[in-house]
C-alpha positions in Angstrom: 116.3 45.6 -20.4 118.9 43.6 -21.8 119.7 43.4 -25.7 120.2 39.2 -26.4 121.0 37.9 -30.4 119.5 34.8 -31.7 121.8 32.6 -33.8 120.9 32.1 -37.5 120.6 28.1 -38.6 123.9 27.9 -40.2 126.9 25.0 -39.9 128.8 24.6 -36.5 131.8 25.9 -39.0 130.6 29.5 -38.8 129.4 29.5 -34.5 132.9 30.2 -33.4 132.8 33.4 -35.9 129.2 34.6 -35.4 129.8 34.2 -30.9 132.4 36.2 -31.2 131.3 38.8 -33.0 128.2 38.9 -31.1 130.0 39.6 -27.8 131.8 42.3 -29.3 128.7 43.6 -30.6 127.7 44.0 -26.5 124.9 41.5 -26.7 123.8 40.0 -23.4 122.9 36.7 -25.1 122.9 34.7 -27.5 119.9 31.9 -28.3 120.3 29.2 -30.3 116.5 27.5 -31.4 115.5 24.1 -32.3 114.2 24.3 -36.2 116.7 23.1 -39.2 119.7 21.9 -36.6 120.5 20.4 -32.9 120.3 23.5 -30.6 122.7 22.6 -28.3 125.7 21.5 -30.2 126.4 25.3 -31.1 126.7 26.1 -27.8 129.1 24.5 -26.8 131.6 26.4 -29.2 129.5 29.7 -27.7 131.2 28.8 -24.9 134.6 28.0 -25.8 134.8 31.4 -27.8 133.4 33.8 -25.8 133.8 35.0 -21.9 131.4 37.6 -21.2 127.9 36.8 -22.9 125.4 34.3 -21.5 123.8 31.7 -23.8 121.2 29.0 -23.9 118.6 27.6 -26.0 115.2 29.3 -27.2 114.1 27.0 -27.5 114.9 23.2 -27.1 112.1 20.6 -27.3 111.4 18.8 -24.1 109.3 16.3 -25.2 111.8 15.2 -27.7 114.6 14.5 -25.1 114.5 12.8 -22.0 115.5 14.6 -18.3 118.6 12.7 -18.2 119.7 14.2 -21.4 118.5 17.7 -21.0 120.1 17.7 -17.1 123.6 15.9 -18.6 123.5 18.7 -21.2 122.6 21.7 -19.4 125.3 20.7 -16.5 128.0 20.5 -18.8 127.3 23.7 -20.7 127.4 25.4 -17.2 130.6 24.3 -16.3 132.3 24.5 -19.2 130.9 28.8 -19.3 131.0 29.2 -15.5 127.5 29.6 -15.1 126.6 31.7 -18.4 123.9 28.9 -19.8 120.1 29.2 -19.7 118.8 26.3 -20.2 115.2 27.3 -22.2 112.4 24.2 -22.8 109.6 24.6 -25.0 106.5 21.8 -25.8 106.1 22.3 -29.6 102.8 21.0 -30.9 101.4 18.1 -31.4 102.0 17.6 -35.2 105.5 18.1 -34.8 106.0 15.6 -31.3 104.3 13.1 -32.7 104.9 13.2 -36.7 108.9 14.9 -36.9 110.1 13.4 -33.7 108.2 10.4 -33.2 107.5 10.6 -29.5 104.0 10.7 -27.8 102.0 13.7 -26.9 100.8 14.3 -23.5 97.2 14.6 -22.4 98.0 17.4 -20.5 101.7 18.9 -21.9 101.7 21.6 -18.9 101.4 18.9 -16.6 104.2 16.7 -18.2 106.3 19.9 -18.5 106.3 20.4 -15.0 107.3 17.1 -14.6 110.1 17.4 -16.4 111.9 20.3 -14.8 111.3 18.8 -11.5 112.9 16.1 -13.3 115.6 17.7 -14.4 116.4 19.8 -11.1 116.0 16.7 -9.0 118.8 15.2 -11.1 121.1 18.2 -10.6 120.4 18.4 -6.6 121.5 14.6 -6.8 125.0 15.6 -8.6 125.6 18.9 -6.4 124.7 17.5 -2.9 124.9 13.5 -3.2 121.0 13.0 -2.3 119.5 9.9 -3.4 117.5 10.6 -7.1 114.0 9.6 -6.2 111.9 11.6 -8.5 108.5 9.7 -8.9 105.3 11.4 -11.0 103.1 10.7 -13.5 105.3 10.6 -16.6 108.7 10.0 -14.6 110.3 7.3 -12.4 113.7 8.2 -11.5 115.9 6.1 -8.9 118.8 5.0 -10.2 122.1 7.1 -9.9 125.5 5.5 -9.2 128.9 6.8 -8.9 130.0 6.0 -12.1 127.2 8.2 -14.0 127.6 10.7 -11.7 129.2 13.8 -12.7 129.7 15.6 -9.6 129.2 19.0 -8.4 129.6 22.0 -10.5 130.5 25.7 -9.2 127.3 27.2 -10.0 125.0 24.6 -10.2 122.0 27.3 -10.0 121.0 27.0 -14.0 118.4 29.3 -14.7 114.9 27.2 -16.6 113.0 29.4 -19.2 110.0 27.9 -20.7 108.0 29.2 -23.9 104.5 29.2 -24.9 101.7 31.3 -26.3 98.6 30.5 -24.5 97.6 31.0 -19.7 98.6 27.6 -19.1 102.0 27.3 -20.0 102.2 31.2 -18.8 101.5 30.3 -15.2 103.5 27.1 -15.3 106.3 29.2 -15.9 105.4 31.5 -12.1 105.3 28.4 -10.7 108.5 26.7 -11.2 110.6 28.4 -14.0 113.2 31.5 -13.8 112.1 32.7 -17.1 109.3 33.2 -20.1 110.2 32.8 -23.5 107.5 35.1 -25.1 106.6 33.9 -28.9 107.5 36.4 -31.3 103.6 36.2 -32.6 102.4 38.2 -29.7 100.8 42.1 -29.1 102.2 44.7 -27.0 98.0 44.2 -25.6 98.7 40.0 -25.5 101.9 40.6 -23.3 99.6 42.9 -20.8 96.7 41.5 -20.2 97.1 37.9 -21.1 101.0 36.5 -20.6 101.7 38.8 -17.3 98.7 38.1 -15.4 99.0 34.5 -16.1 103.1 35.0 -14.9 101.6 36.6 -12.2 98.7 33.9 -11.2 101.4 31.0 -11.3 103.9 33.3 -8.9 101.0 34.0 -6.4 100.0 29.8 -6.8 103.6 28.7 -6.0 103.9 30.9 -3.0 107.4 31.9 -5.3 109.0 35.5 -4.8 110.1 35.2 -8.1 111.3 36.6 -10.1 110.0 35.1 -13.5 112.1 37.5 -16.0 110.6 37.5 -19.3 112.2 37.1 -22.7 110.7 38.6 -25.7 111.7 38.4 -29.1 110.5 41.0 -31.8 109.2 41.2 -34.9 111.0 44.2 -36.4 110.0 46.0 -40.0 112.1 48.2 -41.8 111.7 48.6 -45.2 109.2 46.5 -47.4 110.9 43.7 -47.7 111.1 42.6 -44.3 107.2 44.1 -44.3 106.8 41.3 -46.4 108.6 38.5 -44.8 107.2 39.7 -41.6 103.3 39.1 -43.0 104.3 35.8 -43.9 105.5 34.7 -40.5 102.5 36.3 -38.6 100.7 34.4 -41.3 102.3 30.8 -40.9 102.3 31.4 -36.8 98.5 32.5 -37.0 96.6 29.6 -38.6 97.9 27.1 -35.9 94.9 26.8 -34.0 96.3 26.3 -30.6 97.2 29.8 -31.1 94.2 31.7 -31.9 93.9 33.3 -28.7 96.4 36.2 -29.9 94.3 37.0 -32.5 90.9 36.7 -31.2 91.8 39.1 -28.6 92.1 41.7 -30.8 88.7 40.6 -32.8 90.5 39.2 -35.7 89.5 35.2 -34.1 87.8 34.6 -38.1 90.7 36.2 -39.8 92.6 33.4 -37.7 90.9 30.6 -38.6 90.6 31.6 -42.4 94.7 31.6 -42.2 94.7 27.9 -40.7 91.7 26.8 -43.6 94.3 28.4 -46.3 97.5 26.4 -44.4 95.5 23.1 -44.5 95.2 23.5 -48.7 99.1 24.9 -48.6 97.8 28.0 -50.2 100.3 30.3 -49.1 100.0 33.1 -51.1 96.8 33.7 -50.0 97.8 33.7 -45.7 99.6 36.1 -46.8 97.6 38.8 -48.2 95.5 38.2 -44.9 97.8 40.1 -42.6 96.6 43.9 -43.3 98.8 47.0 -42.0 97.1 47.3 -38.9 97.7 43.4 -38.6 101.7 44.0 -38.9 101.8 47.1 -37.0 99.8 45.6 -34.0 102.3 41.9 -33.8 105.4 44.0 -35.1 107.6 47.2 -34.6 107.6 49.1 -37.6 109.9 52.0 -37.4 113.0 52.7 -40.3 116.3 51.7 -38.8 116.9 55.7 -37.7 114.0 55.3 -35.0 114.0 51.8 -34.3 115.9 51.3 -30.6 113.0 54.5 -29.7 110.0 52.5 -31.4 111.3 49.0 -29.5 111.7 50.9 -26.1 108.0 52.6 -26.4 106.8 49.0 -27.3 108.9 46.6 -24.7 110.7 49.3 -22.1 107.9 48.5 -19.4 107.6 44.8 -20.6 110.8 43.1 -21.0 113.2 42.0 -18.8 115.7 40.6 -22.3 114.9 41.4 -25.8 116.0 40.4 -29.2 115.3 40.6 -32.6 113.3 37.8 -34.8 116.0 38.9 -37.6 118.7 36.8 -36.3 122.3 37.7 -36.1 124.9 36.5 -38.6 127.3 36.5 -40.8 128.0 39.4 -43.5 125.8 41.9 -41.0 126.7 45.3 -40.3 128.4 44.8 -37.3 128.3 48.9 -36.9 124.9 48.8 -37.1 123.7 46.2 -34.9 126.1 48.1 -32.5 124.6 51.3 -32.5 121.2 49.4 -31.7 122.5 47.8 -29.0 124.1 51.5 -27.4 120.5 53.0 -28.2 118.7 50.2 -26.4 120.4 51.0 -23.4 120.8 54.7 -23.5 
């Protein structure tokens, strides 16, 4: 199981510092995400200052970029690292693609997601081998590649596709064509066994794929009581979207889910949060004091995850030491 970091949202002044420090750390990874800044601007610096660690986004938004961009992007990062970029797509929801980035949604955003990756990979077999770009589907027309927007071959043109999501669909999409499953932090040890793998699984056996599909979780961790308390209030916010009730319901909490996205609709917050009860926060997080928590996260993920990091993100002013010894326990 690999040990990855996810990058706080802070100013591209303070990426060179927080990369660096995260590969001395030993971290496998580290994932930049797409909420208060540009995800992929980051990484570019990732690159430049560090040698060892891979890197890549957790996630971008596909359907607020095009396949041109997102293939342009991704090829770039992977030269400039020799190979060390993951390029990770997510959908978002509708609220957010239609009313924060002002693009349309899809009738079927699994179907348009697959569209795009074969987008984006047709692209990069154009570039690596000098094939003619005729990608042609529902959402995509792509024909036109001349020399002069043509970038060329890259060393390791093999970039590895993770997708995220919560609920089957996006799950089996990801056996079908993607190297990789973003898991959502709001998840259950149960959600990742009997609902996430089996749909992996399904879309594998569909795609006639070997695999494999390696799949990245990221963990809700508790401490002490104040991150007890932080950690309700993101179960909380992630719970009342309706699109991701299914986590909840499966553990016979579905009302307590759609109380939570009642309460969000009147912006009563304080309320969500007295919702999420103990066995609530045990059930979607680890809880273990700092002492036992590499034992409680290996228990929890050691059968499960092929990469694992923490939903606390890593940055600056941490205790290096500390995050250090976690990382030695993980893998001891």
């Amino acid at each position: 199981m690999l040990f990855d970091a996810a990058l706080p949202p802070v100013s591209l002044r303070q990426v060179s510092e927080i990369a660096r420090a995260a590969e001395q750390v030993g971290f496998d990874a580290l994932w930049t995400s797409e909420t208060q800044h540009d995800p992929f601007l980051p990484l570019a610096l990732v690159a430049e200052h560090t040698q060892r660690m891979a890197f890549g986004t957790a996630v971008a938004i596909g359907f607020a970029r095009s396949p041109a961009t997102l293939a342009y992007t991704a090829w770039d990062l992977s030269q400039a690292s020799g190979g060390r970029f993951i390029l990770g797509l997510g959908t978002q929801i509708r609220p957010h693609i239609e009313r924060r980035f002002g693009m349309s949604w899809p009738e079927s955003p699994v179907g348009k997601l697959n569209e795009q990756i074969g987008a984006i990979r047709a692209f990069w077999r154009t570039w690596q081998t000098g094939e003619r770009l005729n990608y042609r589907g529902e959402h995509y027309k792509l024909t036109l590649m001349t020399p002069f927007f043509d970038p060329g071959p890259i060393e390791r043109p093999e970039i590895p596709i993770y997708i995220a999501g919560v609920n089957r669909g996006l799950c089996r999409l990801a056996g079908e064509v993607a190297d990789g499953f973003h898991a959502h932090p709001y998840h259950s040890e149960r959600y990742l066994r009997e609902v996430v793998r089996p749909a992996i699984a399904a879309g594998l056996a569909r795609s006639g794929r070997d695999g494999p599909v390696r799949l990245s979780i990221t963990a809700f961790t508790v401490r002490d009581e104040a991150e007890a308390a932080f950690t309700r209030s993101q179960i909380a916010f992630y719970a009342s979207t309706p699109s991701y009730r299914p986590v909840m319901a499966l553990h016979g909490w579905g009302d307590a889910a759609d109380r939570l996205g009642e309460l969000a609709r009147d912006r009563r917050w304080d309320e969500m949060v007295a919702l999420i009860d103990d066995e609530m926060l045990q059930t979607y997080a680890v809880v273990a004091p700092q002492e036992r928590l590499a034992a409680a996260l290996k228990n929890r993920y050691g059968d499960l995850a092929d990469r694992l990091s923490l939903y606390l993100p890593f940055g600056p002013g941490e205790d290096i030491a500390v995050w250090r010894r976690l990382a030695e326990e993980l893998r001891g």
